[in-house]
C-alpha positions, 0 to 999 in steps of 0.5 A, a space after each residue: 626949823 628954829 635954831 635951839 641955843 646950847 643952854 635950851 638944849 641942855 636943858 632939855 637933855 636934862 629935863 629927859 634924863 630927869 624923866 627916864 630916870 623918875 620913868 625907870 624907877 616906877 618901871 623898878 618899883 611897879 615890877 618889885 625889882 626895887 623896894 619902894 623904900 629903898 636907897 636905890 628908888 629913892 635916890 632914882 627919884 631924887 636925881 630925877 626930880 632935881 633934874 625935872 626942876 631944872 628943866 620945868 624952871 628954865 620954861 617957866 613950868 612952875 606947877 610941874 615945878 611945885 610937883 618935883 619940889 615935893 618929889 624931892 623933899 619925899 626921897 630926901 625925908 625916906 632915905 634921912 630916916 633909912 
């Protein structure tokens, strides 16, 4: 097995909180636990997505990037105009 350095493994600690959280909001959302324009979804979203974008940069993943970008920009614009 291939040593992992600190930094990759951080990341990849991020990049899975990131997914759990985006992952547990669709959960709260698609089970009417949480309204889809909620701060709580939103902000589950927010923090999710920015911690995808960390991940998906530091492998070069731009795509998935591009994607958690406008993730990103969607639960800043819904939580502004609450």
């Amino acid at each position: 097995m291939i040593p992992m350095n600190p930094t990759t493994l951080l990341v990849n600690i991020i990049g899975w909180i990131g997914a759990v959280t985006l992952l547990a909001a669709y959960v709260l959302v698609s089970t009417r636990k949480v309204a889809g324009n909620s701060v709580a979804y939103q902000l589950m979203n927010l923090g999710g997505s920015i911690f995808l974008i960390i991940n998906t940069l530091h492998f070069g993943a731009y795509p998935s990037v591009a994607v958690n970008v406008v993730w990103v920009c969607i639960a800043i614009i819904i939580l502004i105009r609450r």
